[in-house]
ZAPABA-11328 format. One record per residue: residue number from 1; x, y, z of N, C-alpha, C, O in turn. Coordinates in Angstrom, 3 decimals, decimal comma, always signed. Example, Ala and Ser with C-alpha at 12.3 -4.5 7.8 and 13.67 -1.06 7.14 Angstrom:
<node vomi="1" n_x="+13,190" n_y="-5,690" n_z="+7,800" ca_x="+12,300" ca_y="-4,500" ca_z="+7,800" c_x="+13,200" c_y="-3,300" c_z="+7,800" o_x="+14,236" o_y="-3,319" o_z="+8,465"/>
<node vomi="2" n_x="+12,850" n_y="-2,250" n_z="+7,080" ca_x="+13,670" ca_y="-1,060" ca_z="+7,140" c_x="+12,900" c_y="+0,030" c_z="+7,870" o_x="+13,409" o_y="+1,138" o_z="+8,039"/>
end
This chain:
<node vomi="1" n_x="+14,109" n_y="-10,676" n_z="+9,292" ca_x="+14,351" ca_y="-11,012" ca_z="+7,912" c_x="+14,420" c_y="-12,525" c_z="+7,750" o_x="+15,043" o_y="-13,227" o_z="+8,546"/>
<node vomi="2" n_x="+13,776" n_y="-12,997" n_z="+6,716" ca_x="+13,864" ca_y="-14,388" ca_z="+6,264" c_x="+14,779" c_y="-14,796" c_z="+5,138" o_x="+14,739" o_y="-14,542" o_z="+3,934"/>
<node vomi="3" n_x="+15,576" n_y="-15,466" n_z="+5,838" ca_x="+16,569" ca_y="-15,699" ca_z="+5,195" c_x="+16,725" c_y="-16,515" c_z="+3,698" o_x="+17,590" o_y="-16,448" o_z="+2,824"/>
<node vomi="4" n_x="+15,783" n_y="-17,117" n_z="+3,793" ca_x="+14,833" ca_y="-17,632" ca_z="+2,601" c_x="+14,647" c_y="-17,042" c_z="+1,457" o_x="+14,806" o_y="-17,546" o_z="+0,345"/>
<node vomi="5" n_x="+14,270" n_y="-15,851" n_z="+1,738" ca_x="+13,928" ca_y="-14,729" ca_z="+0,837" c_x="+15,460" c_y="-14,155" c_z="-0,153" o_x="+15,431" o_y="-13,416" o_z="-1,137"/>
<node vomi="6" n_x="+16,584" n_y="-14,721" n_z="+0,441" ca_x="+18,054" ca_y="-13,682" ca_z="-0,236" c_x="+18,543" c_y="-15,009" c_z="-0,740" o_x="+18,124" o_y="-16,104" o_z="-0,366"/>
<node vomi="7" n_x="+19,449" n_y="-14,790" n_z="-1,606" ca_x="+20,435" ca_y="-15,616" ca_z="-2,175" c_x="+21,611" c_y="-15,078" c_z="-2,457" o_x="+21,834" o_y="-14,279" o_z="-3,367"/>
<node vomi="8" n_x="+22,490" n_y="-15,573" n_z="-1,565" ca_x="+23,470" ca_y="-15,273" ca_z="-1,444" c_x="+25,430" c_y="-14,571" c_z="-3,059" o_x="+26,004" o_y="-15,101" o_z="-4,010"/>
<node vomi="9" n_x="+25,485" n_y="-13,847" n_z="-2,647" ca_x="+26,310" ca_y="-13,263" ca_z="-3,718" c_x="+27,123" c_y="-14,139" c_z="-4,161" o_x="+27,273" o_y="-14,216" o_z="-5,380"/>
<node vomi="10" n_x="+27,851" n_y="-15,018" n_z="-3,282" ca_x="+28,511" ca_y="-16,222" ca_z="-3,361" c_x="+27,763" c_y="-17,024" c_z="-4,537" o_x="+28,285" o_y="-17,283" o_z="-5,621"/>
<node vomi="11" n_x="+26,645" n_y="-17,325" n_z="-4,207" ca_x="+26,007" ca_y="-18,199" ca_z="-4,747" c_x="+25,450" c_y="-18,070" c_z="-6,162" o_x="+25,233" o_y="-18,967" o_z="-6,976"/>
<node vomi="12" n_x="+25,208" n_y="-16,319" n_z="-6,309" ca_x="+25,299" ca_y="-15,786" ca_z="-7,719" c_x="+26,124" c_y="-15,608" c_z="-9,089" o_x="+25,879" o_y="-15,497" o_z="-10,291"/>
<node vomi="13" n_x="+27,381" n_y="-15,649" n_z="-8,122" ca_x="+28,621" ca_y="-15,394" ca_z="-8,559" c_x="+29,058" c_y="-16,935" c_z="-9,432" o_x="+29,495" o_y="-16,899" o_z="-10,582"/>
<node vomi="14" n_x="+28,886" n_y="-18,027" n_z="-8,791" ca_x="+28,876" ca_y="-19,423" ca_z="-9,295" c_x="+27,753" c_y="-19,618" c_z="-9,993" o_x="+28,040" o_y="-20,453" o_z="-10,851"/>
<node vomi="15" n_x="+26,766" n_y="-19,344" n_z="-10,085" ca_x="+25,595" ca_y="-19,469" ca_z="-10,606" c_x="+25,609" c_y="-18,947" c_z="-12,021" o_x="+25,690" o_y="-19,791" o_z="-12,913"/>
<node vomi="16" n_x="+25,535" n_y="-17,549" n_z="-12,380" ca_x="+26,119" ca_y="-16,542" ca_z="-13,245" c_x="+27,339" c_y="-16,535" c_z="-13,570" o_x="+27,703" o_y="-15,411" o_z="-13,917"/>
<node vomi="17" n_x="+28,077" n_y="-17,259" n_z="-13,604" ca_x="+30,147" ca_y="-16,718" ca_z="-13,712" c_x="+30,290" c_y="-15,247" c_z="-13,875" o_x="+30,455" o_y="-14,643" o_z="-14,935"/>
<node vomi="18" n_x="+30,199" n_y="-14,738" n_z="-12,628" ca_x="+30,199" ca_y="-13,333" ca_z="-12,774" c_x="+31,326" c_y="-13,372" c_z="-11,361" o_x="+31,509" o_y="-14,307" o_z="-10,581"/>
<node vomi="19" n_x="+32,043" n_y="-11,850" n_z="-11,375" ca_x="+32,705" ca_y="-11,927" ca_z="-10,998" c_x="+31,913" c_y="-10,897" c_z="-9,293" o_x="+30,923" o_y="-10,165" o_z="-9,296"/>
<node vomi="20" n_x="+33,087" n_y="-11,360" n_z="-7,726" ca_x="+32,089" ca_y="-10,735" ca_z="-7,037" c_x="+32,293" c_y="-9,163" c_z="-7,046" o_x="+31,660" o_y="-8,524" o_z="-6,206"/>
<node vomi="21" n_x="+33,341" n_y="-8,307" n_z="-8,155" ca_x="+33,394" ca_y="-7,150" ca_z="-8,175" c_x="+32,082" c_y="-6,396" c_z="-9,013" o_x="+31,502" o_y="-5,314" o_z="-8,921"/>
<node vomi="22" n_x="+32,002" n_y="-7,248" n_z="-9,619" ca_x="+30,626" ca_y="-6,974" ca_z="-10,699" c_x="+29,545" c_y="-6,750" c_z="-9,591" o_x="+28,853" o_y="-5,732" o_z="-9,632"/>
<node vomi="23" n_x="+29,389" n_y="-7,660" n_z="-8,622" ca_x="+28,259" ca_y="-6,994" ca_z="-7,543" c_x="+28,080" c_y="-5,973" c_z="-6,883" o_x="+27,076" o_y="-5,305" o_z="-6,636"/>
<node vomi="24" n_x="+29,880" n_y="-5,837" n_z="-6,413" ca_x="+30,268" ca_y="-5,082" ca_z="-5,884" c_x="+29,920" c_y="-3,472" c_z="-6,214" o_x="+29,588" o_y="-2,529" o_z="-5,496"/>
<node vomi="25" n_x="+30,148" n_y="-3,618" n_z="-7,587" ca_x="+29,844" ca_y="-2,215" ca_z="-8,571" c_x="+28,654" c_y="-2,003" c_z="-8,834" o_x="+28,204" o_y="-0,867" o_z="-8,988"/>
<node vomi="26" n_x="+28,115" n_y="-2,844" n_z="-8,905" ca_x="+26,620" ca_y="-2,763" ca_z="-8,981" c_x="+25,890" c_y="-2,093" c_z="-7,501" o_x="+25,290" o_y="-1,019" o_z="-7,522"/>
<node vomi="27" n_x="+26,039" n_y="-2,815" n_z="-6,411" ca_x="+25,959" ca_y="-2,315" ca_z="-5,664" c_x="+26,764" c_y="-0,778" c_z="-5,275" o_x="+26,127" o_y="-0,156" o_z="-4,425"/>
<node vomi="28" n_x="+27,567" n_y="-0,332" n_z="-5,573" ca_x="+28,154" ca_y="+0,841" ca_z="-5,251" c_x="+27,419" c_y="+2,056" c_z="-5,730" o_x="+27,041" o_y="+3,042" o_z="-5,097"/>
<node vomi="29" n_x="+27,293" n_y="+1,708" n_z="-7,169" ca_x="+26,366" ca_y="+2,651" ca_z="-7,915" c_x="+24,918" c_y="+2,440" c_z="-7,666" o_x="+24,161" o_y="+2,887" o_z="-8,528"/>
<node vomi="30" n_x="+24,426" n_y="+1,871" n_z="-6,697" ca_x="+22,887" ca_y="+1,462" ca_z="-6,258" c_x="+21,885" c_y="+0,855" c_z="-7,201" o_x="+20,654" o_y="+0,863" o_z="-7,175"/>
<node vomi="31" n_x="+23,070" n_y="+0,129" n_z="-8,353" ca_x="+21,774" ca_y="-0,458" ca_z="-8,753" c_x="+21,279" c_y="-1,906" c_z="-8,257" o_x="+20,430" o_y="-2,657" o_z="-8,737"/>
<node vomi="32" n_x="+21,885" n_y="-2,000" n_z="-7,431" ca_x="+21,232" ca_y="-2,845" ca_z="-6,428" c_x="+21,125" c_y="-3,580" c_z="-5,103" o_x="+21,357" o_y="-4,753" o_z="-5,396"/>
<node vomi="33" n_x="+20,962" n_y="-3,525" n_z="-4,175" ca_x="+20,629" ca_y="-3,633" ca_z="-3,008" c_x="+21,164" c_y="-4,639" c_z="-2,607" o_x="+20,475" o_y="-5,658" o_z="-2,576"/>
<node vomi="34" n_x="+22,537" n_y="-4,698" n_z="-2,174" ca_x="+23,113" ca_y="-6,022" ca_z="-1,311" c_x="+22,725" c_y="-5,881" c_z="+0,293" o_x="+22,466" o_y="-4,817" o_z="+0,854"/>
<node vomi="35" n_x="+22,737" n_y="-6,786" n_z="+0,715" ca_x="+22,206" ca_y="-6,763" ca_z="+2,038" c_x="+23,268" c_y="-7,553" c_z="+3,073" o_x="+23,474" o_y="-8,723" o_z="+2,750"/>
<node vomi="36" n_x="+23,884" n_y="-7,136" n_z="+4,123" ca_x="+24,987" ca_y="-8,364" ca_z="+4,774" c_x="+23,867" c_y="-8,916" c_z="+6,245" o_x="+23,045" o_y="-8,432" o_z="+7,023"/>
<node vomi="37" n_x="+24,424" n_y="-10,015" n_z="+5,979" ca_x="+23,342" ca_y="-11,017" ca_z="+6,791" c_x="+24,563" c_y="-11,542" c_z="+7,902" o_x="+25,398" o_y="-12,239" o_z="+7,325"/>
<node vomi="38" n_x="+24,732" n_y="-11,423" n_z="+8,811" ca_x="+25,898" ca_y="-12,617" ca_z="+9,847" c_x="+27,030" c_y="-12,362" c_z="+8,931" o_x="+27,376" o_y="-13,417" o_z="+8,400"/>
<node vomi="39" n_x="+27,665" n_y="-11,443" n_z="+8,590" ca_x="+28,664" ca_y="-11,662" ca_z="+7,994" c_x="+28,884" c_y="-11,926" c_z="+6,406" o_x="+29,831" o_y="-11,650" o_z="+5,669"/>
<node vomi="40" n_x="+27,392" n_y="-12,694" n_z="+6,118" ca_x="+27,402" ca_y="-12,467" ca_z="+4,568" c_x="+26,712" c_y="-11,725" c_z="+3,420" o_x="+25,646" o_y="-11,139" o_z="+3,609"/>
<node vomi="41" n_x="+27,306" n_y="-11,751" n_z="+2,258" ca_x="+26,135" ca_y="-10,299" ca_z="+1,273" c_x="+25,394" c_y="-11,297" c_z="+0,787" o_x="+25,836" o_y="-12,343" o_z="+0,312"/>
<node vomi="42" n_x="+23,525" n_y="-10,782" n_z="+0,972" ca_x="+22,976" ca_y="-11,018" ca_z="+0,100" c_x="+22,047" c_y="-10,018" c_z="-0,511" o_x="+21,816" o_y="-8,855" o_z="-0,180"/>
<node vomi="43" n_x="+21,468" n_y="-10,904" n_z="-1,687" ca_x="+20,368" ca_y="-10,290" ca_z="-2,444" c_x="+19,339" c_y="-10,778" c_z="-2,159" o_x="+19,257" o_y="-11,906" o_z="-1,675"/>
<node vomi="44" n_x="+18,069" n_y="-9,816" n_z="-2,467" ca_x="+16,773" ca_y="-10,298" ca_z="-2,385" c_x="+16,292" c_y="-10,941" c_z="-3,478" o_x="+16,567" o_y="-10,571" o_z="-4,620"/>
<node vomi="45" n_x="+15,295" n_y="-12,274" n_z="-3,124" ca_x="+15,097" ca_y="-12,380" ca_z="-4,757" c_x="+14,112" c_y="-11,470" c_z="-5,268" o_x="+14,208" o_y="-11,269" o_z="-6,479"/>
<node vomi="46" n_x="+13,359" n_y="-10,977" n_z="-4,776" ca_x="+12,760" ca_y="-9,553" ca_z="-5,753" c_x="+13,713" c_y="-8,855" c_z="-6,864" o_x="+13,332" o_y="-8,676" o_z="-8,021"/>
<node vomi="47" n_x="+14,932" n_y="-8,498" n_z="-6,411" ca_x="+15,453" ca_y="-8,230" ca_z="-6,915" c_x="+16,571" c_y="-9,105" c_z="-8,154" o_x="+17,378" o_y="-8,530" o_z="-8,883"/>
<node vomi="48" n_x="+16,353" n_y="-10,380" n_z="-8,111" ca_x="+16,847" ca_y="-11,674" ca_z="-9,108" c_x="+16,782" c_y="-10,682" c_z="-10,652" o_x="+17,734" o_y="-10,398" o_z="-11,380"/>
<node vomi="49" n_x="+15,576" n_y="-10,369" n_z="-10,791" ca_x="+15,569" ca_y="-9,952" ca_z="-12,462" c_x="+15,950" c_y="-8,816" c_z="-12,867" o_x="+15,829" o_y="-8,591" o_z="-14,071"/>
<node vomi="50" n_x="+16,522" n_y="-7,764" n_z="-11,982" ca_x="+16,609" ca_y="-6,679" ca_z="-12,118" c_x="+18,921" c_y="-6,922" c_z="-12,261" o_x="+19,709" o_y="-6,292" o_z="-12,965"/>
<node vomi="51" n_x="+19,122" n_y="-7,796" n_z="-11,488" ca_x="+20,043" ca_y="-8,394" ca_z="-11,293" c_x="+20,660" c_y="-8,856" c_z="-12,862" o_x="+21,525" o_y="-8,379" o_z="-13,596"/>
<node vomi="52" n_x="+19,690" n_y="-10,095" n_z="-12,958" ca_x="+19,885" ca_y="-10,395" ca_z="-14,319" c_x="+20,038" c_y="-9,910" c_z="-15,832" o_x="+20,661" o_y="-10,322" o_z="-16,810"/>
<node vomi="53" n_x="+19,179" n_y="-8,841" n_z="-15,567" ca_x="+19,433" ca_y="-7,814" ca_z="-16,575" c_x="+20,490" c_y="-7,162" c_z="-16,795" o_x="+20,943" o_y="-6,889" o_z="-17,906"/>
<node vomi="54" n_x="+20,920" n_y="-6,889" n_z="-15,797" ca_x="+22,003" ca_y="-5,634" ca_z="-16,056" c_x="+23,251" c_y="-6,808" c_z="-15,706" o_x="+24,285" o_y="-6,295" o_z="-15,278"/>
<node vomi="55" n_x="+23,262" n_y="-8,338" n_z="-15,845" ca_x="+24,284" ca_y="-8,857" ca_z="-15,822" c_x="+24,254" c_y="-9,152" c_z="-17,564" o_x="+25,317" o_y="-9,262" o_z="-18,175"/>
<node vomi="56" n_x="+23,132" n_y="-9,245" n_z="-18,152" ca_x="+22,901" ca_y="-9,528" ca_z="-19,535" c_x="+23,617" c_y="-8,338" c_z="-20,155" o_x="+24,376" o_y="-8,612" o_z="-21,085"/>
<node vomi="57" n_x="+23,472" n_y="-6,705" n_z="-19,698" ca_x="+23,884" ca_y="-6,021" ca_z="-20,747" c_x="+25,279" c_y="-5,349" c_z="-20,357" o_x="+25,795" o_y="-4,403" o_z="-20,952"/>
<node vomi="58" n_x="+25,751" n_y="-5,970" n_z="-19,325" ca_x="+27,196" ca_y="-5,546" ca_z="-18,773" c_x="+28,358" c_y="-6,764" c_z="-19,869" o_x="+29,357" o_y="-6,446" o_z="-20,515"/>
<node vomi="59" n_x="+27,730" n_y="-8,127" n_z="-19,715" ca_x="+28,883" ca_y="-9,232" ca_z="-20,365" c_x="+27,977" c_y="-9,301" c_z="-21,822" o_x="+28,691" o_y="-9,567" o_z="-22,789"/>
<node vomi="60" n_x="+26,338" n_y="-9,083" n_z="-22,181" ca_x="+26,420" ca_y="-9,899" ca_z="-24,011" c_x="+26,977" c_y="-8,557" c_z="-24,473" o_x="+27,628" o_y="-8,612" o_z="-25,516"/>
<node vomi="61" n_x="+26,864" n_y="-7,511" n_z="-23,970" ca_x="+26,407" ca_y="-6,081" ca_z="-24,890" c_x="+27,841" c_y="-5,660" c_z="-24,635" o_x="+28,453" o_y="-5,189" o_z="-25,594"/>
<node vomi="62" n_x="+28,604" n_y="-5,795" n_z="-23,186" ca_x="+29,835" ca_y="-5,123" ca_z="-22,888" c_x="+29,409" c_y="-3,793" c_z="-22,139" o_x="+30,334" o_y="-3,121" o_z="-21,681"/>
<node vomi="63" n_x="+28,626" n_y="-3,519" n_z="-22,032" ca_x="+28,238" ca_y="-1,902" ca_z="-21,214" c_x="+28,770" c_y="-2,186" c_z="-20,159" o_x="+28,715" o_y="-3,297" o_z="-19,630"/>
<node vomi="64" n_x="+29,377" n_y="-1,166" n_z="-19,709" ca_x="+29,961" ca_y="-0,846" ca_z="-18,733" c_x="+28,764" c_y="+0,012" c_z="-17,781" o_x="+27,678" o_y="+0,536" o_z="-18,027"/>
<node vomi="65" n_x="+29,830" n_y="-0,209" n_z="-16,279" ca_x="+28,462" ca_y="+0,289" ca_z="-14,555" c_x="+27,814" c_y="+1,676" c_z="-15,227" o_x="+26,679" o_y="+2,117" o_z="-15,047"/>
<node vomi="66" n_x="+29,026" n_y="+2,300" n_z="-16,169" ca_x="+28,347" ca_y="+3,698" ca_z="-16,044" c_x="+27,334" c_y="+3,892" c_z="-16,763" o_x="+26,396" o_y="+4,605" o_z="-16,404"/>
<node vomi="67" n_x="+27,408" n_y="+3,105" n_z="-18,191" ca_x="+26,489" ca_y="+2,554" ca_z="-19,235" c_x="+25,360" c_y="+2,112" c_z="-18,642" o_x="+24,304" o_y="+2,700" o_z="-18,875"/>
<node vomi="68" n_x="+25,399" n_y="+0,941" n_z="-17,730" ca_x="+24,778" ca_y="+0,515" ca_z="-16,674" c_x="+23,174" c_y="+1,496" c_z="-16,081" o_x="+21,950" o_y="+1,476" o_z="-16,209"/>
<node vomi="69" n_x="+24,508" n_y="+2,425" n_z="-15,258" ca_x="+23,800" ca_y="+3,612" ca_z="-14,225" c_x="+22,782" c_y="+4,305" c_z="-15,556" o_x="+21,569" o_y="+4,203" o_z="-15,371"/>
<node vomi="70" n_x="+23,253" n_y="+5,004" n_z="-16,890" ca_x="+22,843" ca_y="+5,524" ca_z="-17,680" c_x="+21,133" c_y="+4,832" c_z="-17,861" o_x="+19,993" o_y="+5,297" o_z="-17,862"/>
<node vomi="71" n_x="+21,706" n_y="+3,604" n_z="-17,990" ca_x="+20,424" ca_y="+3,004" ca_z="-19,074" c_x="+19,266" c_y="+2,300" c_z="-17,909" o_x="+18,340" o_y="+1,617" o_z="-18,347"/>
<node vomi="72" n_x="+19,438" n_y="+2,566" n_z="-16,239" ca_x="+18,381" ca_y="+2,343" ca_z="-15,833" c_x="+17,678" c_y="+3,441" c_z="-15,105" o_x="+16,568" o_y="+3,279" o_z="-14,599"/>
<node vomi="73" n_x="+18,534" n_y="+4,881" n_z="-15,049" ca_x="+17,892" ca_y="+5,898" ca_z="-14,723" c_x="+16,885" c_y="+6,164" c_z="-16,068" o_x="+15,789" o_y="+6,704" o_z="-15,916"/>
<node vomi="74" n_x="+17,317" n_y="+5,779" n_z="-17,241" ca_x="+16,396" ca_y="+6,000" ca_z="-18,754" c_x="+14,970" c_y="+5,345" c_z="-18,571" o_x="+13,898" o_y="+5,938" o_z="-18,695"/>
<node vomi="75" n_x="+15,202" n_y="+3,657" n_z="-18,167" ca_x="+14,024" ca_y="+2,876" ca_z="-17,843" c_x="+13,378" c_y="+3,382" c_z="-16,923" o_x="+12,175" o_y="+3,161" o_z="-17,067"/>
<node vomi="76" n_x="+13,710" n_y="+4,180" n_z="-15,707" ca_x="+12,713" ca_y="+4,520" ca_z="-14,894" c_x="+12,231" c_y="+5,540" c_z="-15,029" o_x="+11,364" o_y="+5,922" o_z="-14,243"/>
<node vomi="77" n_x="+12,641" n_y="+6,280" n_z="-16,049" ca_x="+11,672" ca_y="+7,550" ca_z="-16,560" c_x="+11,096" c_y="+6,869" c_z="-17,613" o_x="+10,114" o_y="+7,556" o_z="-17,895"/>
<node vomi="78" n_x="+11,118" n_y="+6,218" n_z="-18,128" ca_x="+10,247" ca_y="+5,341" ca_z="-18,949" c_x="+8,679" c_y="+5,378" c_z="-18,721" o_x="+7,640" o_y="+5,901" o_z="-19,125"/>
<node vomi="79" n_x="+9,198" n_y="+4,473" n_z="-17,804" ca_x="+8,056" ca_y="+3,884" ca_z="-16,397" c_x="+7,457" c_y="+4,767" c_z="-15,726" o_x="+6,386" o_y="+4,497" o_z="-15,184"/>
<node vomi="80" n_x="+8,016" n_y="+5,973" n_z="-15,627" ca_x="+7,100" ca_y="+6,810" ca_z="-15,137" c_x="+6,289" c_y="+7,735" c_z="-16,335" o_x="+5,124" o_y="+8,130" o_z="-16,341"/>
<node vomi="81" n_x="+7,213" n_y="+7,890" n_z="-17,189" ca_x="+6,409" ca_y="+8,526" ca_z="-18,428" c_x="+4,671" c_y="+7,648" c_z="-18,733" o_x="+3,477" o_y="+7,930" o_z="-18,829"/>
<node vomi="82" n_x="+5,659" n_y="+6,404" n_z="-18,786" ca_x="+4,475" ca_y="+5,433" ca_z="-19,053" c_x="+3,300" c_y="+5,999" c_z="-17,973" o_x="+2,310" o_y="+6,645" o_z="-18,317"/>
<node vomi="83" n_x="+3,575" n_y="+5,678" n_z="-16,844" ca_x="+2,719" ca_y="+5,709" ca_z="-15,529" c_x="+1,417" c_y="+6,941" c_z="-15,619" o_x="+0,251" o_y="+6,821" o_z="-15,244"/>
<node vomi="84" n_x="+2,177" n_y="+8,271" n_z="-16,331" ca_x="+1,602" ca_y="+9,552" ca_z="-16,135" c_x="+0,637" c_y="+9,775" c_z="-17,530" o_x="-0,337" o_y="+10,473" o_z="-17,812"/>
<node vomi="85" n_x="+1,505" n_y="+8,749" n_z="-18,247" ca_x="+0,459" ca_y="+8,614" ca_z="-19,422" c_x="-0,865" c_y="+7,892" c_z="-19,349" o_x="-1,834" o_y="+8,516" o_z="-19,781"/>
<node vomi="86" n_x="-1,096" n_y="+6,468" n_z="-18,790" ca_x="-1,370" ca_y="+6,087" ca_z="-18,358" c_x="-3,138" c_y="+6,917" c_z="-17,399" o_x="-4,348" o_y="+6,842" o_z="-17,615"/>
<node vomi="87" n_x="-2,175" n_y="+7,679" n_z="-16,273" ca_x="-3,293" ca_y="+8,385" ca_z="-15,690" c_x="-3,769" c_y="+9,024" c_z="-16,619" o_x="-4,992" o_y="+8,964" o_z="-16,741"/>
<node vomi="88" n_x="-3,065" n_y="+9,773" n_z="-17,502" ca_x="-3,974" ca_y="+11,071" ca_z="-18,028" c_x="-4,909" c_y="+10,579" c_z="-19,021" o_x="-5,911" o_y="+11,278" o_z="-19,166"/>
<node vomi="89" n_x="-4,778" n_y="+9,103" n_z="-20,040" ca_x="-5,448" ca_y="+8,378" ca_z="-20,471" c_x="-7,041" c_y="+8,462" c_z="-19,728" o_x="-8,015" o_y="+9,139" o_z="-20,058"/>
<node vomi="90" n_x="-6,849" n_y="+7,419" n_z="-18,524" ca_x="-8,090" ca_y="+7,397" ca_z="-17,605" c_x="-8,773" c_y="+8,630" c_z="-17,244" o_x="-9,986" o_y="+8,484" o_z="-17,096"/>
<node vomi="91" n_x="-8,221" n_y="+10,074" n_z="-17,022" ca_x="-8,716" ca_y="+11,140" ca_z="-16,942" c_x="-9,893" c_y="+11,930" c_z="-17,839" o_x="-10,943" o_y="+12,549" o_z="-17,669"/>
<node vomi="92" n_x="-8,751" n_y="+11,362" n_z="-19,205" ca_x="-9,290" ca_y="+11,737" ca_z="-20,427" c_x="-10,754" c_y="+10,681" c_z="-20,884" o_x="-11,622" o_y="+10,965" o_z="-21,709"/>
<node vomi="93" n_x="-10,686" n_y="+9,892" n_z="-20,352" ca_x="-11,692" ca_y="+8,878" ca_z="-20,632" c_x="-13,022" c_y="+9,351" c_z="-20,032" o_x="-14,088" o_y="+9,407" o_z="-20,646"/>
<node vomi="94" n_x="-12,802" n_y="+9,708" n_z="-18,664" ca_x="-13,601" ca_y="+10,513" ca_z="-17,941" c_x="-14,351" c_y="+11,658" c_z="-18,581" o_x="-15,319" o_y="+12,247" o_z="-18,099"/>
<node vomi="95" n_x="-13,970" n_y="+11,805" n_z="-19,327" ca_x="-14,755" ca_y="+13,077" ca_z="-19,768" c_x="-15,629" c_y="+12,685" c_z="-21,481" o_x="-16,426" o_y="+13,491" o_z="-21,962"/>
<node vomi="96" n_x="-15,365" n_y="+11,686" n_z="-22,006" ca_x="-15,476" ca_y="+11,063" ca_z="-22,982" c_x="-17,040" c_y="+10,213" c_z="-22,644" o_x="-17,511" o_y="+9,434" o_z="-23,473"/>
end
């Protein structure tokens, strides 16, 4: 692993004024992937915007982890709705 690649929770936490239980919870409920490196947690930055988001609608909006958990199991059926639509589009084209 390249260490390059994570930024540290510490470093989010000052970055964001977020608190490190907010990660903590985040991570608990899997919405997102802390990683411990030598002793310390980090994040990937792949994961930076996915991060950011759900720090946007936890402190502007007030939603709470469970609110949280709710509203990104919603987006990823979204995304897959989208996805299947998507194929059946191109399918349908096929025959057109």
């Amino acid at each position: 692993m390249n260490l390059e690649e994570f930024v540290s929770t510490h470093e989010l936490c000052e970055r964001y004024r977020v608190e490190q239980t907010f990660i903590r919870s985040l991570s608990d409920s899997g919405l997102i992937e802390v990683v411990e490196i030598s002793h310390k947690k980090y994040i990937h930055c792949d994961k930076l915007t996915e991060f950011e988001k759900m720090r946007r609608l936890h402190y502007d909006l007030e939603i709470n982890v469970e609110g949280l958990e709710a509203i990104h199991h919603l987006l990823k059926q979204v995304k897959q709705l989208q996805k299947k639509n998507r194929q059946l589009r191109n399918r349908l084209n096929l025959y057109e």
